[in-house]
N, C-alpha and C positions, 0 to 999 in steps of 0.2 A: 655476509650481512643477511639479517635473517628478518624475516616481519612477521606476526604473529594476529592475529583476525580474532577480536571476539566479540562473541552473539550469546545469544538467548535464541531459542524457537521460538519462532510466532505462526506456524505453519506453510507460509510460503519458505519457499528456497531463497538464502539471500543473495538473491541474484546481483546486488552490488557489489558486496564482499564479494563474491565470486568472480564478477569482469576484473575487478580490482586486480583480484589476485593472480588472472587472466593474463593481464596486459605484464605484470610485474614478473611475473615467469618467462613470459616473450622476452625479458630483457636481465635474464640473466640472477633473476632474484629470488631469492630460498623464501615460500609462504606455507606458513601451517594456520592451523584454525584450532578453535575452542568455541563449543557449544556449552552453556552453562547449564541449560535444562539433562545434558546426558554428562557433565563431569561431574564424579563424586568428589572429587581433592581437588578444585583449584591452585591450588598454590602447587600441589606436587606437577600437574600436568605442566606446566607455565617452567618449571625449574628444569625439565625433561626437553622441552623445547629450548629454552635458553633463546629467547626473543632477543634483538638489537632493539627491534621499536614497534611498539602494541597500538593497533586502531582498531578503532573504533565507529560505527557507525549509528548516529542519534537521531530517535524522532523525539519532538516536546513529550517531555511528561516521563521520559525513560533515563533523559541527561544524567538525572544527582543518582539513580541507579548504577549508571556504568560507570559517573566518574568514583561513585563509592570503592566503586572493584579496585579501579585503577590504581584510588590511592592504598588502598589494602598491599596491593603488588607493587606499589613504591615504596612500602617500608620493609622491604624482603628481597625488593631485585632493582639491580639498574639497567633502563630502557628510558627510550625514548617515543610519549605519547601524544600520537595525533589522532583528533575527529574532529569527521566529516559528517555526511547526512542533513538532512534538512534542521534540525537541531541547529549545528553549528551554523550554518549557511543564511538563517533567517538573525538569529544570535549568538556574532562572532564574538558580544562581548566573554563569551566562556570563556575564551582564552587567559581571563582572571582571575578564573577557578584554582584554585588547588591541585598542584599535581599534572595540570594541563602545560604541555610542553608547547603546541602548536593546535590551531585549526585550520581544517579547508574550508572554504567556501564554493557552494559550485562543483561541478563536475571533478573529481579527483584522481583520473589515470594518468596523465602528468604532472601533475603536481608531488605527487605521492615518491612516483617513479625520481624525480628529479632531488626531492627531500633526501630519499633514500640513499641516490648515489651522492650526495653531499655530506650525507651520517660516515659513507664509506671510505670516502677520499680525505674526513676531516676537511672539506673545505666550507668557505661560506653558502649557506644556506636562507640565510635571512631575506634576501630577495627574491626569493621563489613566487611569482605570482598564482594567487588564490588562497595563499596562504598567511594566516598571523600566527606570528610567534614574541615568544617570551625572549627578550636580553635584557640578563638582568633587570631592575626595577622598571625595564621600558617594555610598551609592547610596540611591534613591525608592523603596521597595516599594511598589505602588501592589494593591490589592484587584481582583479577579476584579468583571467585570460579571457581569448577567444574559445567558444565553442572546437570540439572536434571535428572532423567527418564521422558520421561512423561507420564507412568502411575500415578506421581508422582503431576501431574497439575492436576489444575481443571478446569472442566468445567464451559468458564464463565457465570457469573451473570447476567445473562439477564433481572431479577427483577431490580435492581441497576438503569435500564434507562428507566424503563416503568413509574417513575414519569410524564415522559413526553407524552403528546398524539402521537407525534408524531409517537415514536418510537413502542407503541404499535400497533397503526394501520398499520405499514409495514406488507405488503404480502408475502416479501422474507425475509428469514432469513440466515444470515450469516455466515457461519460455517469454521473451518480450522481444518482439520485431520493429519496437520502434521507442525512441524517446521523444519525449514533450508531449503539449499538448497546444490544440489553437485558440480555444475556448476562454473564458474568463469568470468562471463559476465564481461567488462571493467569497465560499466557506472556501475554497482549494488553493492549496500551499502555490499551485503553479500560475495562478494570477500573481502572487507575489516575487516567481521568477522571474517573470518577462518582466517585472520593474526590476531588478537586480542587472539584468543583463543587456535589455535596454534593446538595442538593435540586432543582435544575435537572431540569427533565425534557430528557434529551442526543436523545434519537428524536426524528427529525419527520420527515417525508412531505409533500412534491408531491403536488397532489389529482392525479386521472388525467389528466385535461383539462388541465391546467398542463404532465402533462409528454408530453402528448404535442404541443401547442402547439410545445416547447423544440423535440422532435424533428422536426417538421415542418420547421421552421425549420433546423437540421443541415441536412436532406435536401434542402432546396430549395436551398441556398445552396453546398453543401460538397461534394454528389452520392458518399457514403457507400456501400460495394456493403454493411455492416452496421454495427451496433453489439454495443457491451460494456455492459452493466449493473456497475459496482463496487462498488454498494453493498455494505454489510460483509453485508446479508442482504435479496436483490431479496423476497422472497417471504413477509416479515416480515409480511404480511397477506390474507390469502384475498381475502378480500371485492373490495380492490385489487384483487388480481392479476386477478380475474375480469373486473372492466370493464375494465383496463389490456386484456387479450385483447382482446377484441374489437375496441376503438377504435381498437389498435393493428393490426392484423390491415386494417382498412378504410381506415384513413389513411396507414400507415405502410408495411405491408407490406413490410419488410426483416428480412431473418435477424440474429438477435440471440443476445448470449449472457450469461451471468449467472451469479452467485453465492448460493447457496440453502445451506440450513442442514435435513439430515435430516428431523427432529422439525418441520419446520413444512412437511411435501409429504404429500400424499394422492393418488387418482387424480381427482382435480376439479382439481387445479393441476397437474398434469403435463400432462393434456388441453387444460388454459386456455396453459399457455406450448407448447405445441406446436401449439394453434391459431392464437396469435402469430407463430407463426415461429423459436419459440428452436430452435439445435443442438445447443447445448452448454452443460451446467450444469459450474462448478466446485463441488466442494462439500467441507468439511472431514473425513478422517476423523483423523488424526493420530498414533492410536496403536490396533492392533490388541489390546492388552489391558484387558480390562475395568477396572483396578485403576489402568494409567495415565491411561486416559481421561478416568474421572469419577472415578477419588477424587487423583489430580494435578493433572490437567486440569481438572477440573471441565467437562467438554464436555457432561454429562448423557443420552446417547443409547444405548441397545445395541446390538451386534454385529446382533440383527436385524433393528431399526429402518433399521439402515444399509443390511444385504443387498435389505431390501424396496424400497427408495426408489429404490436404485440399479438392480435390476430393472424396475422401472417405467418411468425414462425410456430404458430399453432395448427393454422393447415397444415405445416410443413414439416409437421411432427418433431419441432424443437422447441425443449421446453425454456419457458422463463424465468429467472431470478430478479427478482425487482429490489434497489435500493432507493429507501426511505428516512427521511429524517424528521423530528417529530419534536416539540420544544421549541422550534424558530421562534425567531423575534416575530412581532406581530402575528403572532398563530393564537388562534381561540383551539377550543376543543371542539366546535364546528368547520372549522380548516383542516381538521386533523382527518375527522369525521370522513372529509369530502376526500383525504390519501385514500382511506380504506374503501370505500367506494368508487374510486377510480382503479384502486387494482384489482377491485370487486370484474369491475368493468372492461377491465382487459384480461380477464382470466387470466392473471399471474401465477405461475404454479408453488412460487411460494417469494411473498413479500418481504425482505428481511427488513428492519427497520430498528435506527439508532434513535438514540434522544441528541439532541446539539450541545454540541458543550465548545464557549469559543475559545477556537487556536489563535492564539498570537498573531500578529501580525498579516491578516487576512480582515479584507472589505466586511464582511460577514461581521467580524466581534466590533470593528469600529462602529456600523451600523447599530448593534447593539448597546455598547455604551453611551452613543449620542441619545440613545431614544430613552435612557436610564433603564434597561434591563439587567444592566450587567456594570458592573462597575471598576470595571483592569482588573480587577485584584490579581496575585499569581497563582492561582490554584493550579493550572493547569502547568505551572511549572515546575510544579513540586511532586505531582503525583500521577502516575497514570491515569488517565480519564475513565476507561472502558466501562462500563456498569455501574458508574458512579450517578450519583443525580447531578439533574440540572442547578447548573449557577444561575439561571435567569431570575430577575425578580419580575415574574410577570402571573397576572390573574391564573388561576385553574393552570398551573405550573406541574405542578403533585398530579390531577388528572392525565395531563399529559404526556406526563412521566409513565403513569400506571397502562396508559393506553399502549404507548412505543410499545410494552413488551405483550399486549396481548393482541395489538395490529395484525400478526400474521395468523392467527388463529382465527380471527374476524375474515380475513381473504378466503383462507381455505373453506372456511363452514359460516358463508355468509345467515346464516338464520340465526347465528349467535348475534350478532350483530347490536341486535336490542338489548340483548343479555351485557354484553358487553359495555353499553352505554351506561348500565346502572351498575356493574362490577367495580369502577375507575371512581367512582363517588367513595369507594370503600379501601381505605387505606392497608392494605393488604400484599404491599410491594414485594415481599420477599416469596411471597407465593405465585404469584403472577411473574416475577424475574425465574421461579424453577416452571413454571408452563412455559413460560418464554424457551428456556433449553432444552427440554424435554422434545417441544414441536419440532426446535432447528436441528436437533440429532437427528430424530425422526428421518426428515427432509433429507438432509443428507448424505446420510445412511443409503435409504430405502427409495424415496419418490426422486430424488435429481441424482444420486449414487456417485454423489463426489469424492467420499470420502472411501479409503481400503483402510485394512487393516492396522499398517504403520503408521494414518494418521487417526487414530483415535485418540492418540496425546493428548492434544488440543483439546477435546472433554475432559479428559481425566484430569485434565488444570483449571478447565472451569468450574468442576464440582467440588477443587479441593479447599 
């Protein structure tokens, strides 16, 4: 029995596919993969493989993309398709789609595992919880399991995607020491988990020693010049972070970067990840108004909590990535104003900043449609959102638009500023979206040095 993985690049490592494929090897089961950004012949790759059963993994906006694939490889090959991902997980009704054999919902290392040996044995499969499936003209709603441990995961398969050159020649490698989140941001998929799963405790943590084992491992094998920490908040614990220093610092000793949340940094964990080796924190600010922040957002942090933390790792000679979003419900172009100026204000070394566009099924677009900005329609389920304009119907919309993409330009060389206020009056979007790319290469590249050579990809698809 054989399963088969396919992706697209989006520049992270798909560390899901990857545990997936992880756990399913632990137990005896044949996994390959397909990148579609590096296969010139899909169909010929897929026939070479000879898959039993193709997944998938979906965010909104990417679905009628991959089930497009899928059904193309249903009229040339028999498999059996299941997806997973937040796609399925928020909107199980896919399962009604075309071509769609089964979806997970939720966590999918047994479920999967358990499908698989059901495909193997020919025996029933339709009760597999986490899962719906197609019999005949019926569909199976099957009930959420429990959560795992994850000392219970694996570590993933980073073999799985080094068919490709790509991916072996990356210099950073990608890592997560923890899943969930505690938080209940408006706009974020994982407020709509913890409704899904109700009593589940969704956090869990890698003891230190475990992960710094993983990372050993990386570095011996892989020869990494750093890593990336993804977790949705590296820093979710003091205590952690203080041995994680150290251990890491003695064993490890490579430059690292990570994802930290304000309200959980002091000067005890600024000292501890820069005794580790970190350079660069990403960290969220989102909206420079108090009123969008926490009483939209629900982000719960103030204006000086932010200026302080972000000073900090500026003593401490680590630089900052600020995320920003720009379009909210209730935002003026004096709201917006006040983002740029509060990253002004925390020396942010470079502010990256989206426009909002609503996700399905998140507090954030319900708010939105009650207040009549937005009105459900399905755009976002039809098409990828990324550099798209705002759906909102709200005043100075088009301003706000024009600004997200020259916000970060405004941060670094605040005396544009002015200039800046009367550029966004002038409808000149597609010039302002290539200064927008232009700066973030820049950055990248050169001032925060995230990016090597292998992933310069990632541009060469946004300029195409």
């Amino acid at each position: 029995m054989k399963v088969l993985f396919i992706y697209e690049y989006e520049y992270v490592e798909p560390l899901g596919i990857m545990a997936l494929s992880a756990f399913l090897k632990q137990n005896s089961i044949d996994c390959d993969f397909i990148d579609l950004a590096f296969e010139k012949n899909l169909v010929n790759a897929v026939e070479k493989i000879n898959p039993d059963v193709i997944a998938y993994s979906l965010i909104t906006g990417k679905h009628q993309f991959f089930q497009k694939i899928n059904n193309e490889l249903k009229q040339k090959f028999r498999f059996f398709s299941v997806f997973g991902g937040p796609h399925p997980t928020f909107f199980p009704e896919f399962i009604h789609e075309q071509g769609v054999d089964a979806i997970c919902r939720g966590e999918g290392e047994q479920p999967l595992l358990e499908l698989v040996r059901a495909l193997e044995l020919r025996s029933d499969y339709l009760h597999i919880k986490n899962l719906w499936l197609k019999k005949g003209e019926e569909i199976v709603k099957n009930d959420l399991r429990g959560i795992l441990p994850i000392e219970n995961l694996s570590v993933p398969d980073r073999e799985l995607i080094h068919k490709y050159a790509h991916y072996r020649k990356k210099k950073i490698r990608f890592v997560i020491t923890s899943r969930g989140c505690p938080y209940s941001c408006t706009y974020c998929f994982n407020n709509g988990l913890k409704k899904i799963y109700r009593s589940e405790k969704l956090v869990r943590q890698l003891t230190v020693d475990k992960t710094i084992s993983d990372l050993l491992y990386i570095k011996d094998k892989y020869h990494p010049k750093r890593f990336k920490f993804i977790d949705d908040i590296f820093t979710l614990n003091k205590q952690w972070i203080v041995e994680f220093s150290e251990k890491y610092r003695q064993v490890i000793g490579l430059p690292f970067l990570a994802h930290v949340r304000a309200n959980h940094i002091d000067e005890d964990v600024v000292k501890a990840l820069k005794n580790a080796g970190c350079t660069l924190v990403e960290f969220g600010i989102e909206s420079g108004s108090e009123h969008i922040r926490n009483d939209i957002l629900k982000r719960n942090m103030t204006r000086e909590q932010i200026i302080r933390v972000s000073l900090l790792f500026k003593k401490y000679g680590i630089k900052t990535l600020s995320f920003n979003i720009m379009g909210l419900p209730d935002e003026t172009v004096e709201n917006a104003i006040e983002t740029v100026q509060l990253n002004i204000d925390a020396k942010i070394d470079y502010a990256w900043c989206g426009i909002f566009h609503p996700l399905p099924m998140t507090e954030l677009t319900d708010y939105a449609i009650s207040q009549g900005y937005y009105d459900g329609g399905q755009f976002l389920l039809k098409d990828y959102y990324i550099y798209k304009k705002s759906e909102l119907k709200m005043k100075n919309i088009d301003q706000l638009d024009r600004l997200h993409f020259l916000s970060s330009m405004a941060v670094a060389f605040p005396f544009t500023l002015p200039l800046i206020k009367l550029m966004i009056r002038i409808p000149l979007r597609q010039l302002y979206q290539t200064i927008y790319f232009i700066h973030r290469a820049y950055n990248y590249f050169f001032k925060l040095k995230q990016i090597d050579v292998a992933e310069m990809f990632i541009f060469e698809k946004m300029f195409k």
